[in-house]
Kinemage of the C-alpha trace (Angstrom):
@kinemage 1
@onewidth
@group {chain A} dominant
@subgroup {mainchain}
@vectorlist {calphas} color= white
{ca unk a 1} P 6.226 16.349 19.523
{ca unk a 2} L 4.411 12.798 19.946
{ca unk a 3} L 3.189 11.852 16.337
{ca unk a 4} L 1.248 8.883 15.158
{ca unk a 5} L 0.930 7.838 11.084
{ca unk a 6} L -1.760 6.147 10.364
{ca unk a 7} L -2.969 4.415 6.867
{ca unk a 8} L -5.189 1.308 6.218
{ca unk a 9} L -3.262 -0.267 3.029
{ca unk a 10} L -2.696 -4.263 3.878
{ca unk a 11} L -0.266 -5.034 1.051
{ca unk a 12} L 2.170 -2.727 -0.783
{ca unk a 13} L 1.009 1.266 -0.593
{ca unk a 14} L 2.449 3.077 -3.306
{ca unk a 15} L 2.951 6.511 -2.747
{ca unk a 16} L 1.410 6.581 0.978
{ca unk a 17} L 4.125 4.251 1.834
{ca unk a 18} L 6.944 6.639 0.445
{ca unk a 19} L 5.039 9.606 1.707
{ca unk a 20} L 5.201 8.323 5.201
{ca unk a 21} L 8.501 6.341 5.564
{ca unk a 22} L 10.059 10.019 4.316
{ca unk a 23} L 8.402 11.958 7.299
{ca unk a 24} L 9.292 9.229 9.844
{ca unk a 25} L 12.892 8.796 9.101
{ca unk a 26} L 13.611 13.114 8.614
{ca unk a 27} L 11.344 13.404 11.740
{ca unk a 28} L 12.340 10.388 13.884
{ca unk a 29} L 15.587 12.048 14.961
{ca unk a 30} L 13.836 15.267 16.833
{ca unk a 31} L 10.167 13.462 17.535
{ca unk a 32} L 8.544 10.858 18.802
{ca unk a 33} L 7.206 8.885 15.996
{ca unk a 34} L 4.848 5.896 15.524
{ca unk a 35} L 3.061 4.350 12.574
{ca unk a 36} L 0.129 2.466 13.076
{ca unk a 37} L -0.460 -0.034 9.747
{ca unk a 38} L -1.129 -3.745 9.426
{ca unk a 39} L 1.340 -5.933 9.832
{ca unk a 40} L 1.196 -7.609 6.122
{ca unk a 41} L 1.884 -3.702 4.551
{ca unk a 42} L 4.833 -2.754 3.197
{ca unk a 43} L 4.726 0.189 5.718
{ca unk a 44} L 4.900 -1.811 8.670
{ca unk a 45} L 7.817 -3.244 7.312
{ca unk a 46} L 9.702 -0.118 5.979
{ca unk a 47} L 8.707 1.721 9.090
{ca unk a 48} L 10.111 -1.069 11.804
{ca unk a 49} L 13.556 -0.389 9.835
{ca unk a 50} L 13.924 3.116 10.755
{ca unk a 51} L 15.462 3.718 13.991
{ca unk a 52} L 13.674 5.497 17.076
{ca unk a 53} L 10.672 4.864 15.278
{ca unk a 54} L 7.642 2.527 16.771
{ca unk a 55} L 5.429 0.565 14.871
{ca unk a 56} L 2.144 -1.356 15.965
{ca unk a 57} L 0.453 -3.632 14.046
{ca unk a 58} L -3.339 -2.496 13.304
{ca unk a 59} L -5.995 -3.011 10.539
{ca unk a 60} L -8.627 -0.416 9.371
{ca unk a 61} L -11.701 -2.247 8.684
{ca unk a 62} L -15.082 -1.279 8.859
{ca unk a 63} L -16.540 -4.144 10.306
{ca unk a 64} L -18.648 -4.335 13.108
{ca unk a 65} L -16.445 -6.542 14.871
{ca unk a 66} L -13.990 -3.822 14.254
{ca unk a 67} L -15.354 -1.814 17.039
{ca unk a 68} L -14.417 -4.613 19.804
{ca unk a 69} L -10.972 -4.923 18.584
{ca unk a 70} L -9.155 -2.684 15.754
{ca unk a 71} L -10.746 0.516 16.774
{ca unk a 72} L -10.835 -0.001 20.699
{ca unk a 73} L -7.432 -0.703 20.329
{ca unk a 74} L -6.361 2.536 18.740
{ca unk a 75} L -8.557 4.457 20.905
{ca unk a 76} L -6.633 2.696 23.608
{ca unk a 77} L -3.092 3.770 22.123
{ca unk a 78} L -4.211 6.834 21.465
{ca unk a 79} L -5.131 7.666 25.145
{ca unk a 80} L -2.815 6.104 26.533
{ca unk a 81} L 0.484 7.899 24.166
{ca unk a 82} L -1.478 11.226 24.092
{ca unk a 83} L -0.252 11.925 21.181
{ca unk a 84} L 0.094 15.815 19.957
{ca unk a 85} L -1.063 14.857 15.961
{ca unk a 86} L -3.030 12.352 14.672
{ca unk a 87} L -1.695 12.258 10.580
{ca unk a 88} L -4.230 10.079 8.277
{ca unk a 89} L -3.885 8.975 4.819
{ca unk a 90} L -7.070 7.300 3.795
{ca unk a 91} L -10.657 7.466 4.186
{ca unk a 92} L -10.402 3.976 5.992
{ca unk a 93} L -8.008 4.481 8.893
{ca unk a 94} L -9.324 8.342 9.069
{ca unk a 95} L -12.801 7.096 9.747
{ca unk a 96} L -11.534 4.731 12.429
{ca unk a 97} L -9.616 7.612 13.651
{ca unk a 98} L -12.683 9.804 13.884
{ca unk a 99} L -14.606 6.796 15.679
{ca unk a 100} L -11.833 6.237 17.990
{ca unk a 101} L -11.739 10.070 19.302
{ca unk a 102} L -15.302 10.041 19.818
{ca unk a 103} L -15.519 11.584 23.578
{ca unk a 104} L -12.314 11.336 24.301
{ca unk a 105} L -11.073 13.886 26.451
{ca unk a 106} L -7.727 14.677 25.608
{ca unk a 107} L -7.879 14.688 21.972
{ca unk a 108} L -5.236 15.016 19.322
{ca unk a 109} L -4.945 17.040 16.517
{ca unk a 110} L -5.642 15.681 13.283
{ca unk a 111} L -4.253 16.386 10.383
{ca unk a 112} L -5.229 14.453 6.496
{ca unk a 113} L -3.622 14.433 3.563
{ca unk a 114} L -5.097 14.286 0.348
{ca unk a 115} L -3.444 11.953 -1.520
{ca unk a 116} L -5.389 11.424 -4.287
{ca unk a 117} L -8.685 12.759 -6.910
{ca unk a 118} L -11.292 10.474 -5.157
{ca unk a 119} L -14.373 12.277 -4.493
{ca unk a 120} L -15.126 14.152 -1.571
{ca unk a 121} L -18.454 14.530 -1.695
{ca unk a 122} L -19.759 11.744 0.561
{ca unk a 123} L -21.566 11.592 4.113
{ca unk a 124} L -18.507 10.083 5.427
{ca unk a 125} L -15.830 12.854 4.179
{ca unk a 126} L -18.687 15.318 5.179
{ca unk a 127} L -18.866 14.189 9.023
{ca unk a 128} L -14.756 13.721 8.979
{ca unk a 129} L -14.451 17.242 8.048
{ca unk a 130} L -16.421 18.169 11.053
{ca unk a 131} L -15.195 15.806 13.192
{ca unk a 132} L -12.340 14.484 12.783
{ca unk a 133} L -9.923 17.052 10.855
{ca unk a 134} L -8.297 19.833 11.888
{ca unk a 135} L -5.668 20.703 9.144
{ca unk a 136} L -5.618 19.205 5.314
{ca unk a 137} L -2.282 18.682 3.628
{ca unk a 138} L -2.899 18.795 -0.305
{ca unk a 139} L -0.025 17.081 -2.676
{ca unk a 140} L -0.417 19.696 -5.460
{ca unk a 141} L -2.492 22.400 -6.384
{ca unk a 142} L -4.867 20.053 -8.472
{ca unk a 143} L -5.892 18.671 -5.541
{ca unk a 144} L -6.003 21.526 -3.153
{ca unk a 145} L -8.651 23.005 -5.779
{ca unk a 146} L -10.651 19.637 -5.225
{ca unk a 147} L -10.201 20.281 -1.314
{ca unk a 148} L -11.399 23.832 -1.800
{ca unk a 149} L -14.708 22.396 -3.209
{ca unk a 150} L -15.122 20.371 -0.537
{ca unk a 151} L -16.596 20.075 3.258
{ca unk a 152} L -12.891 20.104 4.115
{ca unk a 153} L -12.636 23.781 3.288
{ca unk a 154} L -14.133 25.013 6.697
{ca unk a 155} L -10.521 23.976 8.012
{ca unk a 156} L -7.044 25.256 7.187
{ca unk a 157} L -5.692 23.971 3.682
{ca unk a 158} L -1.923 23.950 2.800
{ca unk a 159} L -0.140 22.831 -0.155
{ca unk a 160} L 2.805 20.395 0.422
{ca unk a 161} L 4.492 18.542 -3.205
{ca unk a 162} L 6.035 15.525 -2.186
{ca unk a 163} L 9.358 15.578 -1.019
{ca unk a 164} L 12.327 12.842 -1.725
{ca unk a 165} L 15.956 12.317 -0.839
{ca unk a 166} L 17.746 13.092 -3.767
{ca unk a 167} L 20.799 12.518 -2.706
{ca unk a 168} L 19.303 8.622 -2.611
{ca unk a 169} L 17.735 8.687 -5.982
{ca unk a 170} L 20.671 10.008 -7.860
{ca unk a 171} L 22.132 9.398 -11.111
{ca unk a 172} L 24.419 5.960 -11.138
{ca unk a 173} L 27.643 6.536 -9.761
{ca unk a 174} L 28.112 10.285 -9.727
{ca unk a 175} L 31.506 10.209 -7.413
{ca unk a 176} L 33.101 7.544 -10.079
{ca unk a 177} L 35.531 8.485 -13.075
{ca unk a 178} L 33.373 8.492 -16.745
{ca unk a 179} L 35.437 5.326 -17.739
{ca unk a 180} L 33.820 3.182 -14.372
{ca unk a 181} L 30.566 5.224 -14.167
{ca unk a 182} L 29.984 3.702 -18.279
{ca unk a 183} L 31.475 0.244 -16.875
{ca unk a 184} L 28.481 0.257 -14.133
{ca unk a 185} L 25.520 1.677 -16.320
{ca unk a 186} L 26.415 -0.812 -19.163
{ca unk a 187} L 26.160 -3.394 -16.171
{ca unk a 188} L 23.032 -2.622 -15.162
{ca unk a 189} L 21.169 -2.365 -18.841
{ca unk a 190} L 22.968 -5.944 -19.667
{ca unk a 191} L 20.988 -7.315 -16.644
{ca unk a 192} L 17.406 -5.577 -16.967
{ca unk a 193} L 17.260 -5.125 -20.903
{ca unk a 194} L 19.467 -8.429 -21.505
{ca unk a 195} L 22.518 -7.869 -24.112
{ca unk a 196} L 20.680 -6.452 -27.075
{ca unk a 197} L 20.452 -2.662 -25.616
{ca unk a 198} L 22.838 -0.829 -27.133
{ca unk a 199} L 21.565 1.548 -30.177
{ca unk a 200} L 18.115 1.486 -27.960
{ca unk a 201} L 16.056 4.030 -26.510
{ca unk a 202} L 15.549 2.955 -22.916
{ca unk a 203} L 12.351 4.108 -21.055
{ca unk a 204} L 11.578 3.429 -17.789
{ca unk a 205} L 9.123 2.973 -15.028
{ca unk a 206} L 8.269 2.238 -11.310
{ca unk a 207} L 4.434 3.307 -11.602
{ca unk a 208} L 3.007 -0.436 -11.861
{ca unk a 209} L 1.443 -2.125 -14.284
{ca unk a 210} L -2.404 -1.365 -13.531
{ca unk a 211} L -4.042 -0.565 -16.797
{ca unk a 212} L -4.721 3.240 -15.316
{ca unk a 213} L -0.878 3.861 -15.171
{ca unk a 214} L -1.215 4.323 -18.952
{ca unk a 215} L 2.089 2.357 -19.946
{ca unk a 216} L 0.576 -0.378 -22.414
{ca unk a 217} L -0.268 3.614 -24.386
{ca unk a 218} L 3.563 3.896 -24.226
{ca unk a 219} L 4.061 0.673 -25.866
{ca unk a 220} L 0.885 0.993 -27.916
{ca unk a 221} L 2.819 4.395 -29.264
{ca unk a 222} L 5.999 2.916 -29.635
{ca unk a 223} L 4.831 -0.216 -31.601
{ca unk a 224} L 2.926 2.062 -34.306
{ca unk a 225} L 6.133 3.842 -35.090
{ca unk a 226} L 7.650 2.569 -38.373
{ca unk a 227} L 9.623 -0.844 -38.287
{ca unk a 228} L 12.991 0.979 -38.262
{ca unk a 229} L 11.912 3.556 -35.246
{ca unk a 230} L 9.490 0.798 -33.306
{ca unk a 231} L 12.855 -1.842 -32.971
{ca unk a 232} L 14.887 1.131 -31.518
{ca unk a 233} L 12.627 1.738 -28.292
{ca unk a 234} L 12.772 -0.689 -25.178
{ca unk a 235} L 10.393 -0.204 -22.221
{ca unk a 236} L 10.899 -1.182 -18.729
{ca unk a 237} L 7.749 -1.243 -16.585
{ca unk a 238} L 8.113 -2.465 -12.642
{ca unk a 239} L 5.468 -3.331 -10.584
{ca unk a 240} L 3.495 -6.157 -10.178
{ca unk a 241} L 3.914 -8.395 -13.530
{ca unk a 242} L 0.890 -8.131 -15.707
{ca unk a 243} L -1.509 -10.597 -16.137
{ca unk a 244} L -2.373 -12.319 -19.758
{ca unk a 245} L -4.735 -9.863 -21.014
{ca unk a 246} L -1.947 -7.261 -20.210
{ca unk a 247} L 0.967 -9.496 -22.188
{ca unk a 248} L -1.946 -9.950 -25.020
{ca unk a 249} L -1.775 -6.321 -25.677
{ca unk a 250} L 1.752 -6.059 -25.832
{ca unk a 251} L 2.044 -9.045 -28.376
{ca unk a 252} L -0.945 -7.032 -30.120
{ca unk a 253} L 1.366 -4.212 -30.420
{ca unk a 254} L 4.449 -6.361 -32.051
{ca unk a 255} L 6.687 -5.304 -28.296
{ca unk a 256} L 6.826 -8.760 -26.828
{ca unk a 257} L 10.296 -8.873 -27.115
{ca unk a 258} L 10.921 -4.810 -26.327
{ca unk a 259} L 9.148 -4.373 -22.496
{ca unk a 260} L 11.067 -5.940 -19.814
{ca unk a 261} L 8.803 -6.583 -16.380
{ca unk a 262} L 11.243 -6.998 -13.508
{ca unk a 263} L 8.565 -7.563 -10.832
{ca unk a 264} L 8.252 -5.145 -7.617
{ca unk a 265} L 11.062 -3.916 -6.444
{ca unk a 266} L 12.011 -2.455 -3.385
{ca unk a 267} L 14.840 -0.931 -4.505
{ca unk a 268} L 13.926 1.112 -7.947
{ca unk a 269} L 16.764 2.789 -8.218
{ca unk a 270} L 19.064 0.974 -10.611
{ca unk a 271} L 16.740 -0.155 -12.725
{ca unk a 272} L 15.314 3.064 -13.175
{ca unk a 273} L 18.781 5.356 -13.437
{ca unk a 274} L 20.007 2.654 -16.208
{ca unk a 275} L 17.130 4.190 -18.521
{ca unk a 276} L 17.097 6.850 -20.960
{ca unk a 277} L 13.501 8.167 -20.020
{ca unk a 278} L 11.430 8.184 -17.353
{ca unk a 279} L 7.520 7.731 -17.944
{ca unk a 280} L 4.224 8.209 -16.307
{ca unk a 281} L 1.204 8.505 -17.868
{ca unk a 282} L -1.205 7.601 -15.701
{ca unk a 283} L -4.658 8.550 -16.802
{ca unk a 284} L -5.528 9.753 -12.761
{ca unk a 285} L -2.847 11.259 -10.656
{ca unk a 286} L -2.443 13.525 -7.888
{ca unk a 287} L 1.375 14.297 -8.095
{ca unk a 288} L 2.940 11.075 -8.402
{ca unk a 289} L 6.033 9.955 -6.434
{ca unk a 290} L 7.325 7.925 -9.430
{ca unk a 291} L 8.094 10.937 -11.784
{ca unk a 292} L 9.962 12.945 -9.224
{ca unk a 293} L 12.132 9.943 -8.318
{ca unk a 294} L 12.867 9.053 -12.325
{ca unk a 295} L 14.171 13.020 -12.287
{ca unk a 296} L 16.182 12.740 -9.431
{ca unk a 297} L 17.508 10.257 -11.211
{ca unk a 298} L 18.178 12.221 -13.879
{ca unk a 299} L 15.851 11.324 -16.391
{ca unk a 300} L 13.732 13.604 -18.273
{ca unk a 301} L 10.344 12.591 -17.733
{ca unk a 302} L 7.356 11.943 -20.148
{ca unk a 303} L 4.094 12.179 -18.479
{ca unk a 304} L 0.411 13.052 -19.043
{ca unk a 305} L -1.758 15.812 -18.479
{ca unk a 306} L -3.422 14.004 -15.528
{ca unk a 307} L -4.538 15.531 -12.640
{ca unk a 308} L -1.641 17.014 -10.843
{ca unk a 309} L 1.812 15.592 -12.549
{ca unk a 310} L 1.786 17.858 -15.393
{ca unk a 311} L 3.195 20.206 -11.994
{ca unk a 312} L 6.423 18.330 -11.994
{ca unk a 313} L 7.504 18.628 -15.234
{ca unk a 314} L 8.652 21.909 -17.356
{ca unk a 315} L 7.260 20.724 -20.850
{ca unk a 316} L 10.379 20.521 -23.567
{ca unk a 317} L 12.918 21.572 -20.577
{ca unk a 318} L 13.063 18.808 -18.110
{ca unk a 319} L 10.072 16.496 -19.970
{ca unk a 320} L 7.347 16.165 -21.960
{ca unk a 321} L 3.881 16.333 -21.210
{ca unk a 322} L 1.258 14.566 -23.547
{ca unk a 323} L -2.888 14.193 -23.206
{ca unk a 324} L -3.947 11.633 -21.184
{ca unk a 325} L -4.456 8.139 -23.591
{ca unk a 326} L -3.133 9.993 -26.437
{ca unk a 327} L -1.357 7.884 -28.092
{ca unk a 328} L -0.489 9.371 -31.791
{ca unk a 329} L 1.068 12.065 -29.520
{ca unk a 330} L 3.475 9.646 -27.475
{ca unk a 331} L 4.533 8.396 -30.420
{ca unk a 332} L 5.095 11.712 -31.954
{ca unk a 333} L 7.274 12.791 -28.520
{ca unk a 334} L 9.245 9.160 -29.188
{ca unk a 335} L 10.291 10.176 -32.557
{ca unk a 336} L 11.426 13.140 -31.049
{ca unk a 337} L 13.320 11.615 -28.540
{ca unk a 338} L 15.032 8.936 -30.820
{ca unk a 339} L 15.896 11.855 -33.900
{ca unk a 340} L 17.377 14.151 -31.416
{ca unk a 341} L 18.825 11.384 -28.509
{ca unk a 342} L 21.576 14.528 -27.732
{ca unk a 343} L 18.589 16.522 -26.491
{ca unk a 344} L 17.257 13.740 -24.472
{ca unk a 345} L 20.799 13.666 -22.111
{ca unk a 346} L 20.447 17.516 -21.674
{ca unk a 347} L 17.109 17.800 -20.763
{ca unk a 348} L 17.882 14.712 -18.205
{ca unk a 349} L 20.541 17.158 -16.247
{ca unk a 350} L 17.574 19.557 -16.097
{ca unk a 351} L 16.015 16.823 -14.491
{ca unk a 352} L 18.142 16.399 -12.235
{ca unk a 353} L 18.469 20.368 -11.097
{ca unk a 354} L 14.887 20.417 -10.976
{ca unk a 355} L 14.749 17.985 -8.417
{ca unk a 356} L 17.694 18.881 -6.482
{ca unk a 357} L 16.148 22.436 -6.824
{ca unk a 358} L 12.384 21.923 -6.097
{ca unk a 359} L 11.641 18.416 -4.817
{ca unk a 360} L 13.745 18.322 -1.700
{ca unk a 361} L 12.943 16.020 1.368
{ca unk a 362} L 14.108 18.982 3.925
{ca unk a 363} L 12.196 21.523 2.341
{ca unk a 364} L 9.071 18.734 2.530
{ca unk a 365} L 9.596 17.731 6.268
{ca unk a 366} L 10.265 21.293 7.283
{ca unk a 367} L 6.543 22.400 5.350
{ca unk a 368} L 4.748 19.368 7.378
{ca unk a 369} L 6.140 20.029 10.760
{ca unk a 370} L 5.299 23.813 10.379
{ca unk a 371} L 1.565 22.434 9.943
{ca unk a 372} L 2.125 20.281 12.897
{ca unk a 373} L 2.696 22.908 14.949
{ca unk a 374} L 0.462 25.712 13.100
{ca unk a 375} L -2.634 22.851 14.095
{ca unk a 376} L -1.428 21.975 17.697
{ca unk a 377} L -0.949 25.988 18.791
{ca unk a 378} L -4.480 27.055 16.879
């Protein structure tokens, strides 16, 4: 099967840039695969790393100059590769998709996932629906309901959670005897926490540092606990580092010397798997790529009712799951966590069967292809 991956983000991605650098390297193998992104994007970079896969650089926009260039150049690639599916990821390259197919006579499939709870109300999603879209992928079952009310519910609808390669996002040196396995965690919290760790509660996260992914709550929680409590906790939050206001609030809250920010990282792994906890508590998400890796990892996660990641986590089993900007309640589950830390390293091995379990990247790639080929023999 001849697929091309489309999606419109210039810089880094998030989740879009997991979710399709996972399909292209299970699929790559069995399918012809390209990824059409610009050239600045992570993608484009992750993507031109993963062998038998083809990448061509190509911007989304909607301007009118677009039409002479961007878009006349995918409808160009598209004709010309005949591609079986079409797969979009954002309102930005699925419009230019939709423009692109106009009157063309051997047309693709297409097939959008719903990667987030943006609105889908508008003329545009209306006339993709019924032009451009012949199968919608939904990331959980808060967002298939969204689909469901939608112009998108004329086509076929199908749930698929995302999927990741736990044997990559596993805890720290599994295959290593207990007294080297210690050696290398200790390693690793020495470098990203510095040398005052030890008697600490370590939380960690790869979400960002936007205000919407909730984490100055975390550290608002932490720094109301009482003096004792509040100097046991140390937060890790990875992303882009925060701007002033951001570092103002964390002063505000007495942490300045307690949250660590080691900048993006394309590798999350270490600094995640060195940590106690796992945290996202993002006041919007639709699944949410960051708390399934953390329980790979095997972390127990703490996350917030939002949208669709309260579907990850089994609450007081393999997590915690708190109202969104609560914070007299994330403080409440940190006093839990640091009273009880024995409870903390069991429900982290649930973590870790839950994802081994449930959040597979075969399972994931086997789901998408069977709506590949579902859409191309309807």
């Amino acid at each position: 099967m001849k697929i091309l991956y489309t999606n419109f983000h210039p810089r880094n991605g998030g989740g879009h840039t997991t979710y399709i650098t996972s399909l292209a390297k299970a699929l790559a193998g069995d399918h012809q695969i390209t990824v059409a992104a610009p050239e600045t994007s992570r993608l484009f970079r992750y993507a031109g790393a993963i062998p038998g896969v083809r990448t061509v650089g190509m911007r989304f926009t909607t301007r009118l100059s677009s039409w002479f260039g961007e878009r006349a150049a995918l409808r160009r690639l598209i004709a010309q590769e005949r591609y079986d599916i079409v797969h979009v990821n954002g309102s930005a390259d699925h419009k230019q998709v939709m423009l692109a197919l106009i009157g063309m006579r051997h047309r693709p499939r297409v097939v959008f996932t719903k990667h987030n709870d943006h609105p889908l109300d508008s003329l545009g999603h209306r006339m993709r629906a019924a032009m451009a879209t012949d199968h919608v992928i939904a990331v959980s079952d808060f967002v298939r309901n969204m689909v469901m009310a939608s112009p998108y519910r004329r086509v076929p609808i199908t749930t698929i959670r995302h999927g990741i390669d736990t044997d990559y996002f596993a805890p720290i040196d599994v295959t290593q005897s207990p007294e080297t396995e210690s050696s290398s965690v200790e390693a690793l919290r020495d470098h990203y926490f510095g040398p005052s760790w030890r008697g600490r509660l370590l939380l960690g996260s790869a979400g960002g540092t936007d205000y919407a992914k909730g984490w100055l709550d975390l550290v608002d929680a932490a720094g109301s606990l009482p003096t004792d409590l509040r100097e046991r906790i140390f937060i890790l939050v990875a992303g882009d580092l925060p701007n002033d206001d951001k570092r103002a609030r964390v002063r505000a809250a007495g942490m300045q010397d307690q949250v660590f920010f080691p900048g993006l990282l394309d590798d999350v792994r270490d600094a995640l798997a060195c940590c106690h906890v796992g945290f996202v508590l993002s006041y919007r998400e639709a699944l949410s790529y960051a708390c399934r890796e953390v329980m790979s990892l095997g972390l127990p996660a703490l996350v917030s009712n939002a949208g669709g990641l309260p579907e990850n986590v089994r609450d007081g089993e393999d997590g915690w799951i708190v109202p969104v900007r609560d914070v007299p309640a994330i403080a409440r589950t940190l006093t839990s966590m640091l009273q009880d830390p024995s409870r903390v390293s069991i429900m982290g091995a649930a973590a870790r069967r839950s994802a081994v379990d449930f959040f597979g990247l075969d399972d994931f790639a086997r789901a998408t292809l069977d709506v590949y080929r579902n859409t191309v023999s309807a």
